[in-house]
N, C-alpha and C positions, 0 to 999 in steps of 0.2 A: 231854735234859730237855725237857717241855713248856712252853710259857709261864707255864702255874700255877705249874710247879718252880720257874720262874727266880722268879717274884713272891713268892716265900714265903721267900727269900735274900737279905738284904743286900746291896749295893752296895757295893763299896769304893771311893768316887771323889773325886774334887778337890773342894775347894770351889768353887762356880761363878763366885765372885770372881779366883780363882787362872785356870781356865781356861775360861772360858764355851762355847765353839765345843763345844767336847768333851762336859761336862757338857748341850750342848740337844740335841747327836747325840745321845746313850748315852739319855738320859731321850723322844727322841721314837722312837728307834728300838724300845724297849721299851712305848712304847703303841702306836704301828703293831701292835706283837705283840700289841694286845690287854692288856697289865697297866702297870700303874704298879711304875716300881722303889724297894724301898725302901731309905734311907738306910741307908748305913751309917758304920763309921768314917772319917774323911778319910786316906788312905795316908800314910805316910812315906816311903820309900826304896823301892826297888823289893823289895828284900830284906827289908824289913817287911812289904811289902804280902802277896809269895808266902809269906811265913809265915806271917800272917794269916788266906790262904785256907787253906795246910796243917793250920793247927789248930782253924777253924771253918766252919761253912754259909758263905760267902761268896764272891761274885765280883767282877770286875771287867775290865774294858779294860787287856788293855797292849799 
């Protein structure tokens, strides 16, 4: 996927009170690439999460 791809896809990520380190990689690593990522739902379980992306546009860090 191009950088556009990824910009135009949700984020499925912590809140950045939950895990800040994480949340400023993933958000600056994704402007390095050129786009902003956008928010998505905050994840539950790991098993919520991969289900999450199975049944919509989204991604995420695991």
């Amino acid at each position: 996927m191009t950088g556009g791809e990824w910009a135009r896809r949700p984020a499925l990520r912590r809140r950045r009170r939950t895990n800040p380190a994480l949340v400023d990689l993933v958000v600056g690593a994704c402007r390095e690439a050129g786009f902003e990522s956008l928010p998505g739902p905050s994840p539950g379980s790991l098993q919520d999460t991969l289900a999450g992306i199975g049944t919509r546009p989204l991604w995420t860090v695991v």
